[in-house]
KEDRENBA-546476 format. One record per residue (C-alpha): residue number from 1; x, y, z. Coordinates in Angstrom, 1 decimal. Each point is the difference from the previous one (the first is absolute). Last residue first. Example, Ala and Ser with C-alpha at 12.3 -4.5 7.8 and 13.67 -1.06 7.14 Angstrom:
<atoms>
[2, [13.7, -1.1, 7.1]]
[1, [-1.4, -3.4, 0.7]]
</atoms>
This chain:
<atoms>
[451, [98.0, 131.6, 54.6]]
[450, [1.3, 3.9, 0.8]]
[449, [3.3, -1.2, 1.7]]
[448, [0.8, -2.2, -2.7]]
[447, [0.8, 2.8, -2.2]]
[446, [3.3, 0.7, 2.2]]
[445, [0.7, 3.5, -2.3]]
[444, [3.9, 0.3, -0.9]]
[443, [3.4, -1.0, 1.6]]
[442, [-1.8, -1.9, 2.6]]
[441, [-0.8, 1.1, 3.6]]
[440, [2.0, 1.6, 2.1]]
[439, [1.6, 0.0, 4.0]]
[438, [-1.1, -3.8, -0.3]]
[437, [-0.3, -0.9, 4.3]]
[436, [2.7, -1.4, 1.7]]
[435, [0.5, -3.2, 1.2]]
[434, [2.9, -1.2, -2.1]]
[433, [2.1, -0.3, 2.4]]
[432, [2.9, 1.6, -1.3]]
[431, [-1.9, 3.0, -1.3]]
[430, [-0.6, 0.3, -3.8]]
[429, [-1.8, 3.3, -1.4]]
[428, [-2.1, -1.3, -2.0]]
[427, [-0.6, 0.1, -4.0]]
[426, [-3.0, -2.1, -1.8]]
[425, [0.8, -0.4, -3.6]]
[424, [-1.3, 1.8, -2.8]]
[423, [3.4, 1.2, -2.1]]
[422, [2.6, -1.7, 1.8]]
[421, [-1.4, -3.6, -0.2]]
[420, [-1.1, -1.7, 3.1]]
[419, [0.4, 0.7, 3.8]]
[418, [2.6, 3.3, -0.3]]
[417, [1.9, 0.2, 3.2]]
[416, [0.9, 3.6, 1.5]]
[415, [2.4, 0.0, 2.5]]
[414, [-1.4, 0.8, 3.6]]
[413, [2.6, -1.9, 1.8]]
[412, [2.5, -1.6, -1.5]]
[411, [-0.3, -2.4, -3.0]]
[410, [4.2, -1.3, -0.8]]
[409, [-1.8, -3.2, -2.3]]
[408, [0.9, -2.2, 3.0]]
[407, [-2.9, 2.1, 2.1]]
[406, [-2.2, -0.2, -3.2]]
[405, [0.4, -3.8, -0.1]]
[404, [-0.6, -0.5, 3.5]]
[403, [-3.1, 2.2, 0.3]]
[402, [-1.4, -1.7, -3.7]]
[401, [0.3, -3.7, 2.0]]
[400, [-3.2, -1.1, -1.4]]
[399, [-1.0, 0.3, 3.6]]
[398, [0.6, 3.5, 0.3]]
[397, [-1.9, 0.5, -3.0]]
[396, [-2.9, -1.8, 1.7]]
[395, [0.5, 1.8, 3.1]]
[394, [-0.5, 3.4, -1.5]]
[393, [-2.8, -0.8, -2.6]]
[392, [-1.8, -1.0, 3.2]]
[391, [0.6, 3.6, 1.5]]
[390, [-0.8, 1.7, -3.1]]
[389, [-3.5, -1.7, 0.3]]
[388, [-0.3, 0.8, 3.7]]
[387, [1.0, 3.8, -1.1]]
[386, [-3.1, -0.2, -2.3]]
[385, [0.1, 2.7, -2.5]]
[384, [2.7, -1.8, -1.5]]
[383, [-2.5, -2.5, -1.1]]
[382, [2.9, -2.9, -1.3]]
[381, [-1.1, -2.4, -3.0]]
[380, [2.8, 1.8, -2.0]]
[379, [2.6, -0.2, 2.1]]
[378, [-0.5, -3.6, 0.7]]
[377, [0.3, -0.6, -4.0]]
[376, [3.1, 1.7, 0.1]]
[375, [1.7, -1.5, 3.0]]
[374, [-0.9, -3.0, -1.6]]
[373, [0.9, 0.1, -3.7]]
[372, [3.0, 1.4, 0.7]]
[371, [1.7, 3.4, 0.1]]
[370, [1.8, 2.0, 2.4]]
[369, [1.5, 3.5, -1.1]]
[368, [2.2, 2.4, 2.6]]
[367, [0.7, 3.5, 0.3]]
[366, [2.7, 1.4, 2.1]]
[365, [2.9, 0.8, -2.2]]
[364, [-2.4, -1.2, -3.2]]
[363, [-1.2, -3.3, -1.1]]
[362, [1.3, -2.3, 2.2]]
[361, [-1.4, -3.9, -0.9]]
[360, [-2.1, -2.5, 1.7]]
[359, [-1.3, -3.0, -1.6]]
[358, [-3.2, -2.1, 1.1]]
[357, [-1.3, -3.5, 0.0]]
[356, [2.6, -1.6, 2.5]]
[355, [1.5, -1.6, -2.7]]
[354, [0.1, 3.6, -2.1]]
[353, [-2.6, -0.3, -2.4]]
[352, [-0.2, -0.6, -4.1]]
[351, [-3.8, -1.0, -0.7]]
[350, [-0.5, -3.5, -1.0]]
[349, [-0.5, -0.8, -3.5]]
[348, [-2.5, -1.9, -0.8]]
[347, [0.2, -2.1, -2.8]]
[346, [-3.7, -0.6, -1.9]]
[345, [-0.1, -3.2, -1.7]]
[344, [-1.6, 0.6, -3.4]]
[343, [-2.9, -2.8, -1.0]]
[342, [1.9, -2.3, -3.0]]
[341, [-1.1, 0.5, -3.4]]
[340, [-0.2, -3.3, -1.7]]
[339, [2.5, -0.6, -2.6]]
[338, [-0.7, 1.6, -3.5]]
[337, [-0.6, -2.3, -2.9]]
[336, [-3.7, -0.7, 0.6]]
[335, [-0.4, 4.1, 0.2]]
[334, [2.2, 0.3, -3.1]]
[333, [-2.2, -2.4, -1.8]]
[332, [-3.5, 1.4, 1.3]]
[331, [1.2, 3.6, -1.2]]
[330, [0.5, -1.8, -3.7]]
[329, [-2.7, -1.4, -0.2]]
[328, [-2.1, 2.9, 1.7]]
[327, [1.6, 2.1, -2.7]]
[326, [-1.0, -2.3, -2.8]]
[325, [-4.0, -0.4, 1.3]]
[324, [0.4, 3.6, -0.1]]
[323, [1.1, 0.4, -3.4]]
[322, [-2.4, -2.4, -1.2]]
[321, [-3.0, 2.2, 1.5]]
[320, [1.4, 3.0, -1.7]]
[319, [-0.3, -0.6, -3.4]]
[318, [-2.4, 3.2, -1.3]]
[317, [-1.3, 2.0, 3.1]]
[316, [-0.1, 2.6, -2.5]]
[315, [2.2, 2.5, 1.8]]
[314, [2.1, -2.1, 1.1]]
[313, [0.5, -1.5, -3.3]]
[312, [2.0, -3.3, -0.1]]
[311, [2.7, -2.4, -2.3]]
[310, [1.5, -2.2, 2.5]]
[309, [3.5, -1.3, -0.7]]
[308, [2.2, -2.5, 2.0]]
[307, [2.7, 0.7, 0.0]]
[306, [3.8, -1.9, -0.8]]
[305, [2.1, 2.7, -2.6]]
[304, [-2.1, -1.8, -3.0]]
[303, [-2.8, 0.6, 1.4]]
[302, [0.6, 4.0, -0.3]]
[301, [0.8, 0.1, -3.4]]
[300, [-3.3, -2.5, -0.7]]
[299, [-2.0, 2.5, 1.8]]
[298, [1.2, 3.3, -2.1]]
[297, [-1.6, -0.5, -3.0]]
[296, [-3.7, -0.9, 1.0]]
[295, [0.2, 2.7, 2.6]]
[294, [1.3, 2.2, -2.6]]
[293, [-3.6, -0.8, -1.7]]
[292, [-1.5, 0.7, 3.0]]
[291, [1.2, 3.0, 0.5]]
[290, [-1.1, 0.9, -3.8]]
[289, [-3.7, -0.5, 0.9]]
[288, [0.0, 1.4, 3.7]]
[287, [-1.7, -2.4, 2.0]]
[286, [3.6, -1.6, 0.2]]
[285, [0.6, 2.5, 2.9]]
[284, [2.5, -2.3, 1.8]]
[283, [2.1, -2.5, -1.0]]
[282, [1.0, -1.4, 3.5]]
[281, [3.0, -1.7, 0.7]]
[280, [1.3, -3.0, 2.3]]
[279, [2.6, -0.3, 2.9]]
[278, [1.4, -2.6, 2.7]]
[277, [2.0, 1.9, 2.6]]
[276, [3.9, -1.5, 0.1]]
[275, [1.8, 2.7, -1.8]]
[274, [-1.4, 2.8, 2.5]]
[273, [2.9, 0.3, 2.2]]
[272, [1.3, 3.1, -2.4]]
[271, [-0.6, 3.9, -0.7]]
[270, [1.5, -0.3, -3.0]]
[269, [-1.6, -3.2, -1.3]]
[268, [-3.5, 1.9, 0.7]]
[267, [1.5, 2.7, -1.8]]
[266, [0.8, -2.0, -3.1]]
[265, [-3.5, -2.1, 0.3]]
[264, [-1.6, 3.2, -0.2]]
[263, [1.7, 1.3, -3.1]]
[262, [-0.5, -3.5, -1.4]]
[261, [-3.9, 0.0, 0.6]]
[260, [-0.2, 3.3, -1.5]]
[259, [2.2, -0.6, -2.9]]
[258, [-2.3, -3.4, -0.7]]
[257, [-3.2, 1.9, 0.4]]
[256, [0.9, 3.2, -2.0]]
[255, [1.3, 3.5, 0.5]]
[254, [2.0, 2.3, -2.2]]
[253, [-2.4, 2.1, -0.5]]
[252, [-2.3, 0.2, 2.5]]
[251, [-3.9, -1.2, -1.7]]
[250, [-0.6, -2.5, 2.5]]
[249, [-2.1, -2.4, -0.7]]
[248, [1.3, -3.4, 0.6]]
[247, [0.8, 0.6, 3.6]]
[246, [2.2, -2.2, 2.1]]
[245, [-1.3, -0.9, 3.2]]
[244, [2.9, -2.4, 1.5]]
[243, [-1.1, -2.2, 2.8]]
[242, [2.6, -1.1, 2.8]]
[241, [-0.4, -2.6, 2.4]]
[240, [1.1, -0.7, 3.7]]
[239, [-0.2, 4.0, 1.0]]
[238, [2.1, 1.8, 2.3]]
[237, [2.7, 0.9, -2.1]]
[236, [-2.7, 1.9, -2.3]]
[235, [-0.8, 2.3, 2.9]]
[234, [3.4, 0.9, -0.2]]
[233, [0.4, 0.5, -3.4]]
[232, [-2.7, 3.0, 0.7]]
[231, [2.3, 1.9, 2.9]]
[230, [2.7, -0.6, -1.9]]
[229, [-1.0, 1.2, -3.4]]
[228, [-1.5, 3.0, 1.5]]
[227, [0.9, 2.5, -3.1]]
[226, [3.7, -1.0, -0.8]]
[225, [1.3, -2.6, 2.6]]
[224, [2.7, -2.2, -1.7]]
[223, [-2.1, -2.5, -0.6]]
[222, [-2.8, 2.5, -1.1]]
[221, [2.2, 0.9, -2.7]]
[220, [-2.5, -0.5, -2.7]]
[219, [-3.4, 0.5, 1.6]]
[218, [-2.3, -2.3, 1.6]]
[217, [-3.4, 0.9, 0.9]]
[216, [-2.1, -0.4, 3.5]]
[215, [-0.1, -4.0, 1.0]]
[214, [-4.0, -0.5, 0.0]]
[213, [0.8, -3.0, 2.4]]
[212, [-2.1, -3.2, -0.3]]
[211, [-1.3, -1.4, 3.2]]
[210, [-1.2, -4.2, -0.1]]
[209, [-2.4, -2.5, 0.6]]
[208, [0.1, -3.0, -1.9]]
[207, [-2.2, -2.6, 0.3]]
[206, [-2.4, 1.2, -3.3]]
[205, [2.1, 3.3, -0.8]]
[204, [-0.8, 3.0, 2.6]]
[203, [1.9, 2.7, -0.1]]
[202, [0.4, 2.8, 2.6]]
[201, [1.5, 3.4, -0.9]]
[200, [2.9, 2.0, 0.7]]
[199, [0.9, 3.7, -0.9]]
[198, [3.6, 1.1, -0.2]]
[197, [0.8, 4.0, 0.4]]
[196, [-0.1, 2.3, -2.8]]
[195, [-2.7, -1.3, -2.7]]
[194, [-0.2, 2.3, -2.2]]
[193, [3.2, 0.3, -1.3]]
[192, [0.0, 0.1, -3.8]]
[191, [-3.5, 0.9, -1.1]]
[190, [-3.2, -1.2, -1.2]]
[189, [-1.4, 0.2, 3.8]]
[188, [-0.8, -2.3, 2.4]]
[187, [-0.2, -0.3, 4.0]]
[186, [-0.5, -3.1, 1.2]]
[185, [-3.2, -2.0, 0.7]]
[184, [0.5, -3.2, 1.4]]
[183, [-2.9, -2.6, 0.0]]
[182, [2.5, -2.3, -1.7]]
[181, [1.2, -1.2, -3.7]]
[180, [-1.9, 2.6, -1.8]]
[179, [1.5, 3.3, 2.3]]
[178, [3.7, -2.2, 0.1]]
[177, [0.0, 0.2, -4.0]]
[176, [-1.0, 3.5, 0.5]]
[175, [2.6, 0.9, 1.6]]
[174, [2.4, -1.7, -1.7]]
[173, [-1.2, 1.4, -3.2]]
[172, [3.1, 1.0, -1.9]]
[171, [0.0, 3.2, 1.1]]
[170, [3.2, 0.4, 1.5]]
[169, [2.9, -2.6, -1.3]]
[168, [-0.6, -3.7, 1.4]]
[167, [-0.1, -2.2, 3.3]]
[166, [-3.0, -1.5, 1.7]]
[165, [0.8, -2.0, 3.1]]
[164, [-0.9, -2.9, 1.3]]
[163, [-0.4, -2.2, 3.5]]
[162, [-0.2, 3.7, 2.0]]
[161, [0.7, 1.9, 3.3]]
[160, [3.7, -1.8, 1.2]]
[159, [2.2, 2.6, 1.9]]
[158, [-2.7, 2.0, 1.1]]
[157, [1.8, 3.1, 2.1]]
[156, [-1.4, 1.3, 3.6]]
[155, [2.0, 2.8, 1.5]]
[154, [-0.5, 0.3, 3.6]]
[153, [-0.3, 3.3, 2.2]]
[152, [-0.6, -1.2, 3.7]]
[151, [-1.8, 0.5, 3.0]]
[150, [0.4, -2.7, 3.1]]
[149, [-2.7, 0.7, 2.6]]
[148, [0.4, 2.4, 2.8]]
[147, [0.4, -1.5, 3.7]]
[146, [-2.9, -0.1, 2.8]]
[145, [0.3, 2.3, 2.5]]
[144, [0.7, -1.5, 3.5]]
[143, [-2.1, 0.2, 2.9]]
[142, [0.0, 2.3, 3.2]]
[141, [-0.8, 0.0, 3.4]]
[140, [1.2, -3.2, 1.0]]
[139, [-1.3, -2.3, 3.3]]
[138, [2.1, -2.4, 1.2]]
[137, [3.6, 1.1, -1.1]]
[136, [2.3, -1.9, 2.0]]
[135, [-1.7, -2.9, 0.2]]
[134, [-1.1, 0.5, -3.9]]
[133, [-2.7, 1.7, -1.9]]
[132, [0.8, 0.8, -3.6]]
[131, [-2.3, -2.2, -1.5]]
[130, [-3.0, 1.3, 2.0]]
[129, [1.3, 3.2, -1.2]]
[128, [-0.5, -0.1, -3.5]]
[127, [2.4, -1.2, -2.3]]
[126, [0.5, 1.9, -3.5]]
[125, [-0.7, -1.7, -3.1]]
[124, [2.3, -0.9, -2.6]]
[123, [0.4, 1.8, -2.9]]
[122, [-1.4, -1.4, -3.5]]
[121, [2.9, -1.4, -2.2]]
[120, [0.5, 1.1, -3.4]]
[119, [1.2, -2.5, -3.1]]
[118, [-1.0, -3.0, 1.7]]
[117, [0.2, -2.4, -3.2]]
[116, [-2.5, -2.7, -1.0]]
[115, [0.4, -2.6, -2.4]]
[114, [-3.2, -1.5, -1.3]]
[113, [0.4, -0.6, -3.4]]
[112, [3.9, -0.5, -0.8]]
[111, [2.3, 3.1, -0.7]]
[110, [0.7, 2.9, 2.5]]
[109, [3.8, 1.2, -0.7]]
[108, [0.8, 1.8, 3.4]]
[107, [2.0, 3.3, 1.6]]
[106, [1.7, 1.0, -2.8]]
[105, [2.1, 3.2, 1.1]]
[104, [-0.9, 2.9, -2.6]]
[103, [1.2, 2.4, 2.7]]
[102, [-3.2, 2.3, 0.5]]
[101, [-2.8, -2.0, -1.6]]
[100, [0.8, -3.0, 1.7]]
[99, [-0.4, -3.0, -2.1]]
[98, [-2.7, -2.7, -0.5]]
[97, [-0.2, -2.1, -3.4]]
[96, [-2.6, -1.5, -0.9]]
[95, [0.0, -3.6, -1.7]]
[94, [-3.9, -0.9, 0.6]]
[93, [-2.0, 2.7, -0.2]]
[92, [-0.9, 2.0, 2.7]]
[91, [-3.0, -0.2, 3.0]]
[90, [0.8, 2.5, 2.7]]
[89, [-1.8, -1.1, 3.2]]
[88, [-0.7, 2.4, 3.0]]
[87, [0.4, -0.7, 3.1]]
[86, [-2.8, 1.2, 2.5]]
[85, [0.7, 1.6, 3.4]]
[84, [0.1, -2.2, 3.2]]
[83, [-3.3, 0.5, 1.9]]
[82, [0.9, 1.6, 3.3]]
[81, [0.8, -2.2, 3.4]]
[80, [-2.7, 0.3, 2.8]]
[79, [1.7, -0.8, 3.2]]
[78, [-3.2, 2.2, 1.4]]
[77, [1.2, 3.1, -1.0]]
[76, [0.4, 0.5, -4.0]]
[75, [2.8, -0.9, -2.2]]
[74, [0.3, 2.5, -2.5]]
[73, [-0.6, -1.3, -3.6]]
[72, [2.7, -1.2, -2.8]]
[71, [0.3, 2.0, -3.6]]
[70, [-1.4, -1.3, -3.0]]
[69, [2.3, -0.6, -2.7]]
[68, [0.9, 3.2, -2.2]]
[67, [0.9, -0.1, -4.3]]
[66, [0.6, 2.8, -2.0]]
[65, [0.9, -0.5, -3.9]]
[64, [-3.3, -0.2, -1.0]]
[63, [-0.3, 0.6, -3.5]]
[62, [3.4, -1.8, -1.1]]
[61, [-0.4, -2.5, 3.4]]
[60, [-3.6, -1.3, -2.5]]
[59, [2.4, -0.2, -2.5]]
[58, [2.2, -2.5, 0.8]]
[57, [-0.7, -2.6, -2.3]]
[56, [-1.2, -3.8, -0.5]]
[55, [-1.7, -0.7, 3.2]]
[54, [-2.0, -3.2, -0.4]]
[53, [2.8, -2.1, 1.6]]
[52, [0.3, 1.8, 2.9]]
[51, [3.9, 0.4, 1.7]]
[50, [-0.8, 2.0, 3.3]]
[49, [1.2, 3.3, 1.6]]
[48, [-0.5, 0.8, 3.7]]
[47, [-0.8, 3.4, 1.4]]
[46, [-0.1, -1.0, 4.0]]
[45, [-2.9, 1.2, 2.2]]
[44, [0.9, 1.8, 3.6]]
[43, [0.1, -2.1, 2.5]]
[42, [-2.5, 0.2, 3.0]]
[41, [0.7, 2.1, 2.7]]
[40, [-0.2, -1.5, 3.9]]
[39, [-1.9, -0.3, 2.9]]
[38, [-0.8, 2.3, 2.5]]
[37, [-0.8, -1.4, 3.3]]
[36, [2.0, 1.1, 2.8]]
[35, [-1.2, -0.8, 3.9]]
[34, [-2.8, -0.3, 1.4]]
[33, [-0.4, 3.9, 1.5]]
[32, [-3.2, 0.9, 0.6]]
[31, [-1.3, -3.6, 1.8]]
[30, [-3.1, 0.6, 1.7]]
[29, [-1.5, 0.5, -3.1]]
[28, [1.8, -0.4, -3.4]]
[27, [3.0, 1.3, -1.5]]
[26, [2.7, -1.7, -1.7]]
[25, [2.8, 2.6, -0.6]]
[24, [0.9, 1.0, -3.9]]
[23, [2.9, 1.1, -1.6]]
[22, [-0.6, -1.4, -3.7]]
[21, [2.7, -0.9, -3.1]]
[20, [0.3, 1.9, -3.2]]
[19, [-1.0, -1.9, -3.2]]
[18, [2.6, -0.9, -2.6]]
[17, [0.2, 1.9, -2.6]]
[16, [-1.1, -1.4, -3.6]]
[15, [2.8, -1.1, -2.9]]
[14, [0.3, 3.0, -2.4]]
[13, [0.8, -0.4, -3.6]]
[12, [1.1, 2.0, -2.8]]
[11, [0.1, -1.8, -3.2]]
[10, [2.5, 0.8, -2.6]]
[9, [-1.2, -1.7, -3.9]]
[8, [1.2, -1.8, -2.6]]
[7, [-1.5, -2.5, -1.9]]
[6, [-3.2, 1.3, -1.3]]
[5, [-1.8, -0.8, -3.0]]
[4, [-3.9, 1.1, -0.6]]
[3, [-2.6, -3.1, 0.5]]
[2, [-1.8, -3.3, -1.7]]
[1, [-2.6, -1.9, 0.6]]
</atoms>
C-alpha cells in the first residue's frame, strides 16, 4: 500500500483538564451532618507521541492538525473520585523530530519502535473536601478546581521517511515508475513539474519490504537552491539508496540519458554527504522504438561509470520486477550495514524554580510579581467565590514562605501583587497577613468559574 508524502507538519495539541474536586457532607438519617465526603477530580488525559513501526508519514497530523485528550470527571459525593480523562496516543514514524512551533527549540528525536514521549500533560485533578479535612479544618466547604492540561503548538519533521529515492529531470517517469512499482497513485501529467511535493510508496520484493520516494525533479542549480532544490535534495539526504530515472525519450534538445544522469550527479555532488549511498539507473520508456534503441546505446556508458542498469517501461509494466528485487538488495544491504536503532532516552528537563519553588520580583513602585509552579498552580485550583477556599490558598502561600518573601521584597500594605504572568494573572491587594480576601479577579475572564 502505498500513501501521499508528508514530513512536515505543526500539530496543535491539548492535554485534557483535570476534573474539579466535590464539596459534599455525608447525610443519612439520624446523622445530618457526617462529616465531608467529596472526593476528588480525576486527571485530565495526556497527548503522548509514540514511535510505530507501520507508520511511514505524517499525513494523517497534515489533515488533522488538532489533537485533545479526554478531559478528567468531577469527583462525586460519597468519596467517589472521577474517571481520569483519556490519553490519547500519537503514532509517528520512527526518527521524528519534535520542536516547538514558536522558538524552533528541539524538544526530542523519537527513533526506535516503541518510544513514547509526553508531549502534553493532562491537569491534575482538584481535591475534594474529604481530602482537605484536617484537625484544624474538620469539615471544608469548598473543593479545589482541577488544573488545565498542558496545550502546545509542536512542529513535527520526518528526518528518515524512505529506503530509496528516485532522482531525475521532470517528466522522466518517476511518478509513474513509483505508480507500477506500488499501489501509489501520484499525480501525472506530460509536463515538467507535476509532481510538486514528494510521494512515497511501498514495495514489496520477495523478503524485502521497502518505501521508494517519488523525489520531485531536479533542476540545474538546485544545489545552490534555484526552484526547491533544497527542500527536494533534502528528502534525498534521507534515503539509503539512490535510483536515477533517466528518460530515453525525450525529445528536449540538448537532453540525453548520459547528460541527464551527469547533470544530476553534478548537483547531487553539489549539495554533498551523499557520496556513500549505493546507486543504479533506470532506462526508462524503452517501449518507445527509438528510446529503446538509445537505451541499447547508452547502458554500456553508464556501466562503465559502476551501475547497475535496468532497461524498464513504467508505463508497460516492461522490467520492473528485476528492478525491485535490485532495490530491495540493495535496501537490505544498507539495513544489514546500519547499527541497530537504539530506543530514544527522553531527558527531562526540570523546570527552572526558585529553591523554595517561587521567585519574587518588583515590578512597578508598588506592584509586585510572584511566580512558581506552585503558587501558580494553587491559584489556579482556587474558587474565589468561596472565601473558605481563598482562605486555604492564604495559609498555604504563607507556608511556602510567599509573606516573608514579599515583606523582604519592600511589600507594604495593600500593594498590588501579580500571582502569575502580568498579562492573565491573578492580582491582590497584599496585606501582611495574608488573610485578606482577593480584591480582583484575573486580568481577563476566570473560565473556570462556569465549568
Amino acid at each position: 500500500m502505498a500513501t501521499e508524502f508528508v514530513d512536515h507538519v505543526v500539530l496543535h495539541i491539548k492535554a485534557g483538564d483535570g476534573g474539579h474536586g466535590c464539596a459534599s457532607i455525608h447525610r443519612e438519617k439520624f446523622k445530618p451532618l457526617g462529616g465531608p465526603d467529596g472526593g476528588n477530580g480525576g486527571r485530565g488525559g495526556d497527548v503522548i507521541l509514540e514511535v510505530d513501526p507501520n507508520t511511514a508519514t505524517l499525513l494523517e497530523y497534515h489533515h488533522r492538525p488538532y489533537r485533545k485528550a479526554g478531559n478528567g470527571k468531577q469527583g462525586m459525593g460519597s468519596n467517589r473520585d472521577g474517571a481520569a480523562g483519556d490519553d490519547i496516543v500519537l503514532p509517528v514514524p520512527s526518527g521524528t523530530v519534535v520542536k516547538d512551533a514558536k522558538t524552533g527549540e528541539t524538544l526530542v528525536d523519537l527513533v526506535g519502535s516503541g518510544t513514547r514521549y509526553v508531549a502534553a500533560e493532562g491537569g491534575h485533578g482538584g481535591l475534594g473536601n474529604a481530602a482537605l479535612a484536617t484537625a484544624k479544618r474538620k469539615a471544608p466547604g469548598f473543593a479545589l478546581y482541577g488544573e488545565p492540561g498542558d496545550q502546545r503548538e509542536m512542529t513535527l519533521e520526518l528526518k528518515t521517511v524512505a529506503d530509496v529515492a528516485l532522482v531525475g529531470f521532470p517528466n522522466a517517469g518517476k511518478s509513474s515508475l513509483i505508480a507500477a512499482l506500488s499501489a501509489a497513485r501520484p499525480k501525472i501529467a506530460d509536463y515538467p513539474f507535476t509532481t510538486l511535493a514528494p510521494n512515497l510508496g511501498v514495495v514489496t520484493a520477495g523478503e524485502a519490504v521497502f518505501t521508494v520516494a517519488d523525489v520531485p525533479g531536479l533542476i540545474p542549480g538546485a544545489s545552490q537552491g534555484k526552484g526547491l532544490g533544497h527542500e527536494f535534495l533534502r528528502h534525498v539526504e534521507r534515503c539509503s539508496t539512490i535510483v536515477h530515472v533517466l528518460d530515453c525519450a525525450t525529445i528536449e534538445p540538448g537532453r540525453d540519458p548520459l547528460s541527464d544522469y551527469e547533470v544530476i550527479e553534478a548537483e547531487l555532488a553539489a549539495y554533498g554527504m551523499l557520496d556513500d549511498r549505493p546507486r543504479l539507473a533506470v532506462l526508462n520508456k524503452v517501449d518507445v522504438p527509438d528510446a529503446r534503441e538509445l537505451a541499447a546505446l547508452v547502458r554500456p556508458m553508464l556501466e562503465e561509470r559502476g551501475l547497475r542498469v535496468f532497461e524498464i517501461s513504467a508505463a508497460a509494466h516492461e522490467g520492473l520486477r528485476p528492478l525491485a528485487y535490485a532495490m530491495g538488495e540493495m535496501v537490505l544491504a544498507a539495513r544489514a550495514a546500519k547499527p541497530p536503532e537504539e530506543p530514544t532516552r527522553l531527558i527531562i528537563r526540570p523546570r527552572r524554580l526558585g529553591e523554595a519553588g517561587f521567585q519574587v520580583r518588583r515590578v512597578g513602585e508598588d506592584t509586585f510579581q510572584v511566580t512558581g509552579e506552585k503558587p501558580e498552580r494553587w491559584i489556579r485550583q482556587t474558587d474565589f467565590t468561596n472565601d473558605e477556599a481563598v482562605g486555604y490558598l492564604a495559609d498555604r502561600l504563607e507556608r511556602l514562605g510567599v509573606e516573608k518573601a514579599l515583606s523582604e521584597a519592600g511589600a507594604t500594605e495593600s500593594a498590588e501583587v501579580i500571582i502569575g504572568p502580568m498579562e492573565g494573572g491573578y492580582v491582590f491587594d497584599w496585606r501582611p497577613t495574608l488573610n485578606a480576601e482577593a480584591s480582583m479577579g484575573p486580568r481577563g475572564t476566570d473560565d473556570r468559574l462556569a465549568q
